[in-house]
C-alpha positions in Angstrom: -72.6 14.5 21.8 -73.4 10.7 21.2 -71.0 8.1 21.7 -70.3 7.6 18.0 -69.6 11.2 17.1 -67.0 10.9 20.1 -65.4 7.7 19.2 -64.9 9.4 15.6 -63.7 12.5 17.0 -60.9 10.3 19.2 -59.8 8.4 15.7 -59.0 11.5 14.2 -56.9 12.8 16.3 -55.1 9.3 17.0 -54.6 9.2 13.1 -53.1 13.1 13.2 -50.4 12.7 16.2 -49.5 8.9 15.2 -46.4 9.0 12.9 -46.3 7.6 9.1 -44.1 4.2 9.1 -45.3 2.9 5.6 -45.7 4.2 2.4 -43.4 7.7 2.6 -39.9 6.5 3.5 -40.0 7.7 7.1 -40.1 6.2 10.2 -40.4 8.0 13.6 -39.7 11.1 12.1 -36.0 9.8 10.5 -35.6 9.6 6.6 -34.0 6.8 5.0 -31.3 9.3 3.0 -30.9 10.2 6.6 -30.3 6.4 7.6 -27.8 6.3 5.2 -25.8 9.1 6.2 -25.7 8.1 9.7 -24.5 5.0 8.3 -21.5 6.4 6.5 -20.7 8.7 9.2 -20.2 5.9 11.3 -17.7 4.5 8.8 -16.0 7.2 7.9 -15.5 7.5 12.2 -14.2 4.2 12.3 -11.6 5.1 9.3 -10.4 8.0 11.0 -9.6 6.4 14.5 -6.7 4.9 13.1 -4.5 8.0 13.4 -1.0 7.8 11.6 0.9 6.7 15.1 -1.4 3.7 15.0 -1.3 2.9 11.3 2.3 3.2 11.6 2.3 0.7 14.8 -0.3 -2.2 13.2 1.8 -2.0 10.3 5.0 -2.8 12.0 3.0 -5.4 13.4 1.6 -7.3 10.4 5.1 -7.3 9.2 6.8 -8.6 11.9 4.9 -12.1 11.7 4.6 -12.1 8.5 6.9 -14.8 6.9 6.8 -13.1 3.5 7.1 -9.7 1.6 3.8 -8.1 2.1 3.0 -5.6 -0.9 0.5 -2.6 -0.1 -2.5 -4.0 -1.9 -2.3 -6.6 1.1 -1.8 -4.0 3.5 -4.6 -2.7 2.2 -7.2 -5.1 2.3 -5.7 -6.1 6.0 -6.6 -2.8 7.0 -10.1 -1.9 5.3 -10.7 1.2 5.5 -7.2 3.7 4.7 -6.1 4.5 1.4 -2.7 3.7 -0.3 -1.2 7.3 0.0 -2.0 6.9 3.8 -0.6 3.2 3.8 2.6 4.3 1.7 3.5 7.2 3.7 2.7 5.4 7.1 5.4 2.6 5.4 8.0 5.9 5.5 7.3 6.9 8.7 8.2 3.6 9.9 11.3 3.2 7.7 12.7 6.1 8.7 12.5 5.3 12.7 13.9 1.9 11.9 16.8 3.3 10.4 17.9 4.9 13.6 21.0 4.1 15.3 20.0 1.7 17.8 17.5 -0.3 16.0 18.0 -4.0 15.1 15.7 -4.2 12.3 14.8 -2.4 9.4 12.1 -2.3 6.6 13.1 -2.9 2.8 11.2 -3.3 -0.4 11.6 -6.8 -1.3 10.0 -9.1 -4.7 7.1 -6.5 -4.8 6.2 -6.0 -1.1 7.9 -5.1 2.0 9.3 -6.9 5.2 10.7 -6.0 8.3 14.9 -8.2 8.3 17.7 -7.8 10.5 20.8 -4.6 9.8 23.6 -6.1 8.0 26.1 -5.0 10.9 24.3 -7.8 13.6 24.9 -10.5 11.0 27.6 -11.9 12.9 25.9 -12.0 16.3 23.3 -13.4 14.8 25.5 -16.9 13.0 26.5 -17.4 16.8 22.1 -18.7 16.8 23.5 -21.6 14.2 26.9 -22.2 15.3 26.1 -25.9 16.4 23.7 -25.9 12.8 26.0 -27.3 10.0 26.1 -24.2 7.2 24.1 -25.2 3.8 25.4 -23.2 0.9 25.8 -22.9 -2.2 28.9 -24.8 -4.3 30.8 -23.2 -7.2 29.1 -24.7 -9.7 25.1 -24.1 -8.7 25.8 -20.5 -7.8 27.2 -20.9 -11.5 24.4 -22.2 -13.1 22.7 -20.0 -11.2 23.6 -16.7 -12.4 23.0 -18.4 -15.8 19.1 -19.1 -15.2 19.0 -15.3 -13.7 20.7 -13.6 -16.6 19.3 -15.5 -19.3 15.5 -17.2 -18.0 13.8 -18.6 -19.1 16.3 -21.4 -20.8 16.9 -25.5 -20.7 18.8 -27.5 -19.6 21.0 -28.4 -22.4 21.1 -24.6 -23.2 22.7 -24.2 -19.4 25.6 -27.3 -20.5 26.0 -25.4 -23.3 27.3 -22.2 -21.4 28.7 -24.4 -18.7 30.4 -27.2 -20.5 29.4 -30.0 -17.8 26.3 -31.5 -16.5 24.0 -29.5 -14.0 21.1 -32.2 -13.9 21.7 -33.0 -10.2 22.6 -29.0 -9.7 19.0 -28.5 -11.3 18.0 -30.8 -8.6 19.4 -29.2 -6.1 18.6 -25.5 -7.2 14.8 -26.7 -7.3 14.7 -28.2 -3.9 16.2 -25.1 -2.5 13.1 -22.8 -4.1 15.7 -21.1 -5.6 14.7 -22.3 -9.2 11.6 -23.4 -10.7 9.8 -24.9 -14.0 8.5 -22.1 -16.1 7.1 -23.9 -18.8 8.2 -26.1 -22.3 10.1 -24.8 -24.9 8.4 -24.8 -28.7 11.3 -27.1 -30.1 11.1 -31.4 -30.7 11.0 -33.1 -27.7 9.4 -29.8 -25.5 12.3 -29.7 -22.7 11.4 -28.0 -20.0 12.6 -24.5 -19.3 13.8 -23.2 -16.1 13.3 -19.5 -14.7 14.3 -18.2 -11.1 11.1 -17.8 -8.2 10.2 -15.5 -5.7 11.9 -16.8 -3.1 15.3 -16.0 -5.4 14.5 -12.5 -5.2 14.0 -12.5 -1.6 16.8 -14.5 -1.0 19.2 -12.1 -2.9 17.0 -8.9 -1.1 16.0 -8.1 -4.8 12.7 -5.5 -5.9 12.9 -7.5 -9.3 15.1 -9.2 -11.9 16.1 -5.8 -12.9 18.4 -4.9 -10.0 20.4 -7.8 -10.4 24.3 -7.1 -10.1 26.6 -7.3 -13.3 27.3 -11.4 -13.9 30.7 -10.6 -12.7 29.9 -10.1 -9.4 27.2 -12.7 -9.1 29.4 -15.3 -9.7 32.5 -14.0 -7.5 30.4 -14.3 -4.5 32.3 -15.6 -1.8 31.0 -17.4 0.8 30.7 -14.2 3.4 27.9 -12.7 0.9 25.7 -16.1 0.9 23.1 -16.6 3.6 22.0 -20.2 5.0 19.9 -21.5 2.4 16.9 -24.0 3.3 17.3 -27.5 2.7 13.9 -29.3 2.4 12.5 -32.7 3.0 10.9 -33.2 -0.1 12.1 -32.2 -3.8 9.7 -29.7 -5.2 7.5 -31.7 -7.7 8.8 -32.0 -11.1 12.1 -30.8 -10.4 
């Protein structure tokens, strides 16, 4: 045989046993639907090694240094990859073994997400942290005008004198400065005074879900002193109140 039937023999047989990498979607014998599935079957692996004893645990910790209600839609995108039935049900879990005798702490629904505060019952141990701290609360007349803004937001000024019968600018003031009230917006009349609503903070100050579970007016304004937390006082007025 002459050296350039053999050299064309030895091509062909290269070009038989070499594997197709262009042109056909495969490469070294692995499709690229193939590719693909591999790909998601990693993922879907990586979803399920978060058991439920370890959802419930990263939960409890994203909570605890959290300084605000979390809702689930957070929790959610914090975690990636587990749905909202397995978020929601994880939240259970870990409600129920907070609730325990013996536990500290426990986990409540609170202005549309959920935090991790301290049993009512260790209140008291807890004051002894502040004792030296001189208490900030509430007078008579803000938690007055208050319950007003709560009851009957969003409303102005002279529509909260009206109820009151006395001033409330510098309990405005005051209200605003302790993010307990904010500026909602102008009312449509002459003059466009500004109208006042409670915020977020209110709700999680009074361990409210929404405006909805607030108490009968009665009782809002008969609370005594034993039923109001320390309230923040801030440097600096919130602007525009």
């Amino acid at each position: 045989m002459s050296p350039t039937v053999e050299q064309e023999t030895d091509d062909v047989a290269l070009a038989e046993t070499a594997p197709v990498s262009e042109g056909n979607g495969v490469s070294n014998g692995v499709s690229d639907d193939a590719a693909k599935e591999a790909g998601v079957e990693a993922v879907n692996s990586q979803a399920e090694a978060i058991d439920a004893r370890e959802l419930k645990a990263i939960l409890e910790a994203v909570l605890f240094v959290s300084p605000e209600p979390v809702p689930v839609a957070r929790l959610m995108s914090i975690l990636g990859t587990v749905s909202k039935a397995e978020v929601v049900q994880a939240l259970g879990i870990l409600t129920h073994d907070l609730d325990q005798d013996g536990r500290g702490i426990q986990l409540v629904q609170v202005a549309g997400g959920y935090r991790l505060v301290t049993k009512q019952e260790y209140g008291p141990w807890l004051k002894r942290m502040d004792r030296a701290k001189a208490a900030q609360k509430l007078s008579r007349s803000a938690l007055e005008s208050l319950a007003i803004i709560a009851y009957k937001q969003p409303l102005v000024r002279s529509e909260i004198e009206e109820i009151r019968g006395v001033e409330t600018s510098s309990v405005l003031r005051t209200l605003c400065e302790r993010k307990l009230v904010r500026i909602v917006g102008r009312k449509d009349v002459p003059g466009r005074p500004i109208m006042y609503g409670t915020t977020k903070f209110f709700l999680e100050h009074f361990g409210l879900q929404d405006l909805s579970q607030l108490p009968p007016l009665r009782e809002f304004k008969e609370l005594g002193e034993s039923e109001q937390a320390l309230l923040p006082i801030e440097e600096e007025s919130l602007a525009g109140c």
